[in-house]
C-alpha positions as CSV (number, residue, x, y, z in Angstrom):
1,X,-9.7,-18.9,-9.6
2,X,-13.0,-20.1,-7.9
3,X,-16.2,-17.5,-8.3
4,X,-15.9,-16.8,-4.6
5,X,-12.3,-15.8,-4.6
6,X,-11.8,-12.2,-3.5
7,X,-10.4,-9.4,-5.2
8,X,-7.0,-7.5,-3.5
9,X,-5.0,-4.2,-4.5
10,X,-1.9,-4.1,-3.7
11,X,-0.3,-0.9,-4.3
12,X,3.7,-1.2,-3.6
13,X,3.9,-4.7,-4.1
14,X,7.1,-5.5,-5.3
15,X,9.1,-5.5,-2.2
16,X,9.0,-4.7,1.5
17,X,5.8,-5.2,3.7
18,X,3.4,-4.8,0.2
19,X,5.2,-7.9,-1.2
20,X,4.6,-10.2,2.0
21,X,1.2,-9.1,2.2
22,X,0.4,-10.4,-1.4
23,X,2.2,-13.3,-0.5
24,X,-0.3,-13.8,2.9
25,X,-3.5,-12.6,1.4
26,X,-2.9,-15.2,-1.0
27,X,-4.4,-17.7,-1.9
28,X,-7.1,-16.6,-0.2
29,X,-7.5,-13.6,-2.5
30,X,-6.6,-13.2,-5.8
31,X,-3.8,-10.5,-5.8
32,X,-3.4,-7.7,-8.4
33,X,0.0,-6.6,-7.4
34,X,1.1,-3.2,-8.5
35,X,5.0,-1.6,-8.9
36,X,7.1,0.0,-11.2
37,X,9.8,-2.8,-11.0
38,X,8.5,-5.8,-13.1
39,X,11.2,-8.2,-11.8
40,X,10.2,-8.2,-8.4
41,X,6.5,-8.6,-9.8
42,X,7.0,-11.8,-11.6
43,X,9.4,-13.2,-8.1
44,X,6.2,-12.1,-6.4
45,X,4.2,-14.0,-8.6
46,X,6.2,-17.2,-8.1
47,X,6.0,-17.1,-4.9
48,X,2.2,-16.5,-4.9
49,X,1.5,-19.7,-7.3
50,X,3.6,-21.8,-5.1
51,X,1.3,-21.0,-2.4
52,X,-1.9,-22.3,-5.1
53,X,-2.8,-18.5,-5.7
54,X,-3.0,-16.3,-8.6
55,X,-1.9,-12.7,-9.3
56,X,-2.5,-10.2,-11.7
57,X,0.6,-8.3,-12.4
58,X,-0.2,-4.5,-13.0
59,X,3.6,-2.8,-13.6
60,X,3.1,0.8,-13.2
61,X,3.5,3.7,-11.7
62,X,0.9,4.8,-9.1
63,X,1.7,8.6,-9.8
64,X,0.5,8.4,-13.1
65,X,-3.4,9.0,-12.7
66,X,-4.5,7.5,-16.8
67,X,-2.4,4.2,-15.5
68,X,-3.9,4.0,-12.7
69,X,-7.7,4.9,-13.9
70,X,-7.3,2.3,-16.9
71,X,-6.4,-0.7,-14.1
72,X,-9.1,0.3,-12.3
73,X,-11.5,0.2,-14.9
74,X,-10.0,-3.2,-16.1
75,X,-10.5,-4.6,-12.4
76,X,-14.2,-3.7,-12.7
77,X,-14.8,-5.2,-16.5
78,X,-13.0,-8.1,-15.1
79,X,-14.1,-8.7,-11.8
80,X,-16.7,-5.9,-10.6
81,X,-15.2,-5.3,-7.3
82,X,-12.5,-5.2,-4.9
83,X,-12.4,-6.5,-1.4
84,X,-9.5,-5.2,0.1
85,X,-7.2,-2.3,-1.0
86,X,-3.5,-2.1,0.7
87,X,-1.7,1.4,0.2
88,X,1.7,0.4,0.6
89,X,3.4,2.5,-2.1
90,X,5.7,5.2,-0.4
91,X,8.6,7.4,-1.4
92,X,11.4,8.3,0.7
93,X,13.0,11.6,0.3
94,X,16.8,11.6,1.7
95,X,16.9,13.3,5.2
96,X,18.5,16.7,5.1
97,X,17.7,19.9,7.1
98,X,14.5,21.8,5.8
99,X,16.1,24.3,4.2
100,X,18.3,22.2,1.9
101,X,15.7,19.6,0.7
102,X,16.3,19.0,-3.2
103,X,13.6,20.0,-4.7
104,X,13.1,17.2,-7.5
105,X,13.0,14.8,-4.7
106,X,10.6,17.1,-2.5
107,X,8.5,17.1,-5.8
108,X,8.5,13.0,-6.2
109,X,7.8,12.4,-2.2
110,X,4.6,14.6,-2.4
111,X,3.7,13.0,-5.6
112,X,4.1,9.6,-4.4
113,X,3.0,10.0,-0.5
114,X,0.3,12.9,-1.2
115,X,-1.2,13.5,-4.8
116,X,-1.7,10.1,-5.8
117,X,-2.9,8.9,-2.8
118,X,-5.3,11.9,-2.8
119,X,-6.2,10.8,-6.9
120,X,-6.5,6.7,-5.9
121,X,-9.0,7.0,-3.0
122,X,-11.8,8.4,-5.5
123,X,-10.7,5.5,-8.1
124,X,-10.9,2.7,-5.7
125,X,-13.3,3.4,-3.9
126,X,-16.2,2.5,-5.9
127,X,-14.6,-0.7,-6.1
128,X,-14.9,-1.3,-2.8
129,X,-18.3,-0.2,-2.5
130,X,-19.3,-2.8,-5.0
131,X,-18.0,-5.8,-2.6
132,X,-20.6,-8.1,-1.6
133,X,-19.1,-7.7,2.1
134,X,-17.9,-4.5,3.7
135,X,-14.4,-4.3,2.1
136,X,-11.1,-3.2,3.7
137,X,-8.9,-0.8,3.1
138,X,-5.2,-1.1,4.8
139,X,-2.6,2.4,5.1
140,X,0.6,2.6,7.3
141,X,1.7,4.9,9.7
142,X,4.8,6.0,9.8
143,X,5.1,9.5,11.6
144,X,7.9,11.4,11.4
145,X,6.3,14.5,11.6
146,X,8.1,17.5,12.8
147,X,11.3,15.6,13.3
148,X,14.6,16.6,12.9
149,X,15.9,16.2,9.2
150,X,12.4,14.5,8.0
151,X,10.8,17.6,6.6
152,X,9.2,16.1,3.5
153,X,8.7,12.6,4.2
154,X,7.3,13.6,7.6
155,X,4.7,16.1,5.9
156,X,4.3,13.7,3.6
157,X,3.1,10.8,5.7
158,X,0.9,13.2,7.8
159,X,-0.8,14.2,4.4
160,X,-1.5,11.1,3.7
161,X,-2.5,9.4,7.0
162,X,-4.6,13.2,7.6
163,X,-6.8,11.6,4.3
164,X,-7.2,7.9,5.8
165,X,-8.7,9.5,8.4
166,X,-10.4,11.6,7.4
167,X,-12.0,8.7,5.5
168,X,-12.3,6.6,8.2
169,X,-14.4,8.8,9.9
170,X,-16.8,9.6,6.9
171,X,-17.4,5.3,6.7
172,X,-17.9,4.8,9.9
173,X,-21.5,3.4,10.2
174,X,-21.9,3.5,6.9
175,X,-23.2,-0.3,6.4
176,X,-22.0,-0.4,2.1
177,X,-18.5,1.4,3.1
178,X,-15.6,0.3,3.0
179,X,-13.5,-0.7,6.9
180,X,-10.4,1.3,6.8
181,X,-7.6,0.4,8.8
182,X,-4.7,2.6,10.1
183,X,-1.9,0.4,11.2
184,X,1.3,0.7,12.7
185,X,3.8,-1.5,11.2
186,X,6.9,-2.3,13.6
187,X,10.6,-1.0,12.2
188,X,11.2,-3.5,9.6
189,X,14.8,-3.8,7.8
190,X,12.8,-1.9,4.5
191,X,15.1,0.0,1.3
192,X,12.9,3.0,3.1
193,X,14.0,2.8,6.8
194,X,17.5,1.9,5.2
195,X,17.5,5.1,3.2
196,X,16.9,7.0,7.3
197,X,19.4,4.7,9.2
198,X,22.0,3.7,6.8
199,X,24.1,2.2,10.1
200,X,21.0,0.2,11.5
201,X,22.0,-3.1,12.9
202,X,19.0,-4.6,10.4
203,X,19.1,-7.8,12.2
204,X,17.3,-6.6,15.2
205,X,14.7,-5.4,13.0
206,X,11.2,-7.7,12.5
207,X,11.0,-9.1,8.4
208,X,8.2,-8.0,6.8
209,X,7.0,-11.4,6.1
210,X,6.4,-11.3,10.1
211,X,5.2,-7.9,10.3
212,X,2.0,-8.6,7.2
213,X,1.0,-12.0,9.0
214,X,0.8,-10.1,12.6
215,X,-1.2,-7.0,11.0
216,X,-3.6,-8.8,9.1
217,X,-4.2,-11.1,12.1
218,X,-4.6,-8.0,14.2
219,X,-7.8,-7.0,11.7
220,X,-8.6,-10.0,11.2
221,X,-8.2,-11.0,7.4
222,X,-5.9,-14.3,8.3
């Protein structure tokens, strides 16, 4: 890794659009790649020293705030900084009419989508601050909102996209803060949009290898 190689977070990195956006960031950024499933990590990390990059493989859950909070303090003894945080990390509650969502599920969808995206934003943060550029910060919209059948999910995604811009708006003109970025990914053939249209014809939908290169290019940062 060269001294000016920049620092990413990639939270939901093992599959779906957070694993092709490790894969495009790098080499250009040295990629510490969080998810619970370490397989996919390690594929991910194949893939990303093929390319000439390097990752730092962080296999955890993002729900659990002392896991979290120890990785962040380990990317500031080790590097002092982050450039670019991408919140990819989502859970998706089965759909099911509001008044029979399951409530173990409804539980894990707000802790996923809401609470820890509510904890992370005051851990990472100062990381970004500390960037010698004005760093970026990437979330996804996905509104569902007061749909049919999408009760939790869509509450939960509004939560969470309510707090991106909420910060948004607090950076803005604020010359050390951080950029951050609400985008709009395209329907992509995902385990999540799977898990809403089980009987998709997935073929017509864009890979998330193509949907990362477009969105970053959109912003900018390829």
């Amino acid at each position: 890794m060269t001294e000016n190689t920049k620092i990413a977070l990639i939270t939901g990195a093992s599959r779906g659009l957070g694993f092709f956006l490790a894969e495009a960031l790098a080499p250009a950024y040295h990629i510490v790649a969080v998810a619970k499933t370490t397989g996919a990590l390690e594929e991910l990390d194949d893939r990303i020293k093929a390319k000439g990059g390097q990752a730092t493989l962080a296999p955890m859950d993002i729900t659990n705030p002392d896991a979290m909070a120890h990785l962040c303090r380990g990317i500031y003894d080790r590097w002092g900084h982050l450039d670019l945080w991408a919140h990819t990390a989502v859970y998706a509650q089965l759909l099911s009419p509001a008044d029979h969502m399951d409530p173990k599920d409804f539980d894990r969808t707000m802790n996923t989508n809401v609470i820890a995206t509510g904890k992370l934003i005051p851990m990472v943060s100062p990381l970004l601050n500390m960037a010698a550029a004005p760093a970026d910060v990437l979330f996804f919209e996905d509104n569902h909102a007061g749909e049919k059948f999408f009760g939790a999910y869509g509450a939960s995604k509004a939560a969470q996209i309510a707090m991106a811009k909420s910060w948004q708006a607090e950076s803005a003109n604020v010359e050390t803060a951080p950029r951050i970025h609400i985008l709009t990914p395209n329907p992509m053939p995902t385990a999540t949009r799977a898990r809403f249209f089980p009987g998709e014809e997935r073929e017509t939908l864009t890979h998330p290898s193509v949907e990362a290169e477009r969105l970053l290019k959109d912003i900018a940062l390829l």
